[in-house]
C-alpha positions in Angstrom: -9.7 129.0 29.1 -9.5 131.6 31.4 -9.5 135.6 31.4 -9.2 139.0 33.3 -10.9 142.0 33.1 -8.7 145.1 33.2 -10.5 148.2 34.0 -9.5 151.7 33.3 -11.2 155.2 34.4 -9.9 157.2 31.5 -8.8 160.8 31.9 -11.1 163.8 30.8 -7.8 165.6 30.4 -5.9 164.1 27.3 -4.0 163.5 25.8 -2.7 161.1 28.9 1.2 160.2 28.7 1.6 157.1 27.8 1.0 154.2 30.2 -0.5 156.9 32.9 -3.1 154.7 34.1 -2.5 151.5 35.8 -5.6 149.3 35.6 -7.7 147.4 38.2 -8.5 143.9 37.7 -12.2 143.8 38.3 -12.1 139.8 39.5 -9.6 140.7 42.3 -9.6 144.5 42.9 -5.9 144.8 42.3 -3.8 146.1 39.6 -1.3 143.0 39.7 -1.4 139.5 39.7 0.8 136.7 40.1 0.3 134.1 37.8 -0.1 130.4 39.4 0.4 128.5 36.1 2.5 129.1 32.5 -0.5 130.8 30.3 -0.7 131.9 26.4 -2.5 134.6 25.5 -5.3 133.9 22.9 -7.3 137.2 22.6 -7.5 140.6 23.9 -10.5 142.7 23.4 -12.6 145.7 24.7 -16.2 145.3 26.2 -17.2 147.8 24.3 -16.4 150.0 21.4 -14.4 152.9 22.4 -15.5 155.9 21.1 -12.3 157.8 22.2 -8.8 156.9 21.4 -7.1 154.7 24.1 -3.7 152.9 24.1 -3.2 150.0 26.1 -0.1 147.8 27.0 0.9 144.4 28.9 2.9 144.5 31.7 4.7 141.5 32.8 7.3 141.4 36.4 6.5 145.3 36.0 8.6 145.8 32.9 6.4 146.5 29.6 5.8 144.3 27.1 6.1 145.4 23.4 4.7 148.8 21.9 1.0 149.9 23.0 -2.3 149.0 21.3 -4.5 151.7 20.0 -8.3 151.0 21.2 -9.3 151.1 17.4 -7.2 147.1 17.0 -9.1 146.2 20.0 -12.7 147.6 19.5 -15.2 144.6 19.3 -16.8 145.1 16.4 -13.8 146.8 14.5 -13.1 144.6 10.8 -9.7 145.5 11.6 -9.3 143.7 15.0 -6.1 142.8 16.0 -5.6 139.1 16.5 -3.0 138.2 19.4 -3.8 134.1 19.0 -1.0 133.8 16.7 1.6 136.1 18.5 2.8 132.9 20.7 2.7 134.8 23.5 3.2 133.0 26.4 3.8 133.9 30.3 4.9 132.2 33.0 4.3 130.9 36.2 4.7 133.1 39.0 5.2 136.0 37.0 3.4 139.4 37.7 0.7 140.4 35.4 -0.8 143.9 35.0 -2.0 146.4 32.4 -1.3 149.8 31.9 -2.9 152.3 29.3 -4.1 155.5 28.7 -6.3 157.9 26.6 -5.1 160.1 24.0 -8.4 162.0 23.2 -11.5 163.5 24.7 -13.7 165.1 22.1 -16.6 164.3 24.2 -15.4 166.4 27.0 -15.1 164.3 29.9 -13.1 160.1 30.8 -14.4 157.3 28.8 -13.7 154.3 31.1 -13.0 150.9 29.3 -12.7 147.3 30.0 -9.6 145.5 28.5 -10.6 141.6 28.5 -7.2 139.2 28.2 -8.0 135.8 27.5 -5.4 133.2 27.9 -4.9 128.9 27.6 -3.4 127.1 30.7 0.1 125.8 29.8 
């Protein structure tokens, strides 16, 4: 199994438009990457609760992928957690991966930076 850690700044200014931020993926410093193998994605969670609201979305050959996640489906410890196993999601080779996102509120007065985590199965 493998995974990526998308990592966003957040925006004391909110609420961001949607799909504002473009992530960087902390194993290679970039915001894209091009797949070498056909994956399917298994799970995709925060590091961390996020105490603000966030919205997050996939990005595959720069085009986006579905509607956006709210950070509350992808929160850790949330009993409502979104489950992506089942989705049958599947990418593949050579495609370009990224994530985009953004953060709708800021009652703490200042960016709440998050992790996204995508874990995927090699194909």
């Amino acid at each position: 199994m493998g995974w990526n850690n998308f990592s966003f700044v957040g925006n004391g200014t909110t609420p961001e438009a949607d799909d504002a931020e473009t992530s960087t993926i902390l194993e290679t410093g970039d915001n894209s990457m091009t797949l070498p193998y056909n994956i399917q994605i298994v799970d995709w969670v925060l590091n961390s609760t996020a105490t603000q609201d966030h919205e997050y979305r996939i990005y595959v050959n720069g085009k986006a992928q579905g509607a956006q996640v709210r950070s509350a489906l992808l929160n850790p410890a949330s009993q409502g957690r979104f489950s992506i196993a089942n989705q049958n999601i599947k990418i593949s080779a050579g495609a370009t991966l990224q994530m985009k996102g953004s953060q709708k509120t800021d009652t703490a007065g200042a960016a709440e930076a998050t992790i996204a985590t995508l874990e995927y199965v090699t194909l």
